[in-house]
C-alpha positions in Angstrom: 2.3 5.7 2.7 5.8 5.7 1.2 7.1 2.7 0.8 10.7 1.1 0.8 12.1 -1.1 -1.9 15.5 -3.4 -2.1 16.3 -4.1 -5.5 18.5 -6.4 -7.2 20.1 -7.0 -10.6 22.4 -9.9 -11.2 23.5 -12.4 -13.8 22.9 -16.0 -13.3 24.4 -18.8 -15.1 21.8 -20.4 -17.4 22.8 -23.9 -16.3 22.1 -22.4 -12.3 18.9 -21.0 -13.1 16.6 -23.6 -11.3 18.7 -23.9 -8.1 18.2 -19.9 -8.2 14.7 -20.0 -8.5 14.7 -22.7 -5.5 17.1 -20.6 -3.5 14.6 -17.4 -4.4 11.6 -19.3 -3.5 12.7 -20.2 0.3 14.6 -16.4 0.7 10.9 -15.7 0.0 9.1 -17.3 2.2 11.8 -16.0 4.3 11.3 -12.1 4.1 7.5 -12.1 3.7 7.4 -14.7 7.0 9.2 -11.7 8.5 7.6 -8.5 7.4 8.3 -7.7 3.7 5.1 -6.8 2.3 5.7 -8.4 -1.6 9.4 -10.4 -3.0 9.3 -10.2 -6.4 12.1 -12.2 -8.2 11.7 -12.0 -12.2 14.6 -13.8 -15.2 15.1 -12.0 -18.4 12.7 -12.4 -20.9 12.5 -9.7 -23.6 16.3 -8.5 -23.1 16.6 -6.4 -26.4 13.3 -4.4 -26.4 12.5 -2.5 -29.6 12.4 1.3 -28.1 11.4 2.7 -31.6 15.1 4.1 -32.3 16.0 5.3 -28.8 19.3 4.2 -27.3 19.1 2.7 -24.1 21.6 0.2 -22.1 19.8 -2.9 -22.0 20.0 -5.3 -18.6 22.5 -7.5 -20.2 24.8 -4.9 -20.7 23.9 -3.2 -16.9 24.8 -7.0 -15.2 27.3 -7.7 -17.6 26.1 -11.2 -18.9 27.9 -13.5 -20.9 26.4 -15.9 -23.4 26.0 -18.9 -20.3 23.8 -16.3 -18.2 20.3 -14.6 -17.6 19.4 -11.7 -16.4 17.4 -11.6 -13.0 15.5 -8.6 -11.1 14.5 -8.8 -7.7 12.9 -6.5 -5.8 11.4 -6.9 -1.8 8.7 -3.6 -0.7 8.4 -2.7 3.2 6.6 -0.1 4.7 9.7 2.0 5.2 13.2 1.9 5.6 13.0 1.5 9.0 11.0 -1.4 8.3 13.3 -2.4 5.9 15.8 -2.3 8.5 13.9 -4.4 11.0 12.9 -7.2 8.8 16.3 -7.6 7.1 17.9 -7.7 10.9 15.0 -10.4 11.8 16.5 -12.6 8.3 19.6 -12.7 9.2 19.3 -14.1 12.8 16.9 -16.8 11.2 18.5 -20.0 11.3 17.8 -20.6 7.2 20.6 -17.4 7.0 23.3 -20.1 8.5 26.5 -17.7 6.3 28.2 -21.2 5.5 25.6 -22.5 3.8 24.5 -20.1 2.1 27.7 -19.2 0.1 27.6 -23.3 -0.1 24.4 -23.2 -1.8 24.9 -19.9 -3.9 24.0 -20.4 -7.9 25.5 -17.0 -8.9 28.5 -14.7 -8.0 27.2 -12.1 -5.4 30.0 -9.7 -6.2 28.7 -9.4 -9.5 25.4 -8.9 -7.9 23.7 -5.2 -8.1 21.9 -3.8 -4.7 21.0 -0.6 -3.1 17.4 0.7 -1.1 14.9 2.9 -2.5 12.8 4.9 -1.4 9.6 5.8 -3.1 8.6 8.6 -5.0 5.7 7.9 -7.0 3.6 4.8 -6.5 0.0 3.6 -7.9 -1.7 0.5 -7.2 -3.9 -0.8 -9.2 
C-alpha cells in the first residue's frame, strides 16, 4: 500500500517546549481519533551528528533556530492522500480546531513552520 505522510519541521522556543508537547499531545489524539494511522512528533536531540567528514545542513540550520529554540519533526501517515485529504477536512470541523484558540494557544511561530505532503516511495516495516 502506498502510504501518505504530512511532515513538519519547526523551531520552538525552549522556554515553550512543554506547552508544545501538550498542544502535540491533544492534536494527536485528534488526527488518530479521525483516521491518521500513526502522529509522530519528535524535539532535537543529537543536532550536530558526526557524518564522518561529510557536509550536510543540519536541522538547526534547515528551521533556522536561534540559541532560545529546539528543533521539532512531526510527521502524521494515512493510507493515501485522499485519505490524507479526508481526515485533515474531518480535523478541522472538530470543535478542538476553534481558529481563535488555537493561534491563542500556539507555543511557536507557524510562519516559521516547514510543511508539505509526501507521498511514499519506499517503505519497510519492521
Amino acid at each position: 500500500m502506498e502510504r501518505y505522510v504530512d511532515g513538519f519541521v519547526l523551531p520552538v522556543p525552549t522556554e515553550k517546549l512543554d506547552a508544545y508537547r501538550e498542544m502535540a499531545d491533544e492534536a494527536g489524539e485528534l488526527w488518530i481519533e479521525h483516521g491518521a494511522l500513526e502522529y509522530f512528533e519528535g524535539v532535537g536531540d543529537d543536532m550536530e551528528p558526526d557524518m564522518d567528514g561529510m557536509q550536510v545542513r543540519t536541522f538547526p540550520q534547515l528551521a533556522e533556530t536561534g540559541d532560545d529554540e529546539t528543533v521539532v519533526f512531526s510527521f502524521i501517515v494515512f493510507e493515501s492522500r485522499e485519505h490524507r485529504d479526508e481526515v485533515n477536512a474531518k480535523v478541522m470541523d472538530d470543535s478542538a480546531m476553534d481558529p481563535e484558540q488555537v493561534a491563542e494557544d500556539m507555543p511557536f511561530d507557524p510562519e516559521r513552520m516547514a510543511y508539505g505532503g509526501f507521498r511514499s516511495i519506499v517503505s519497510y516495516e519492521g
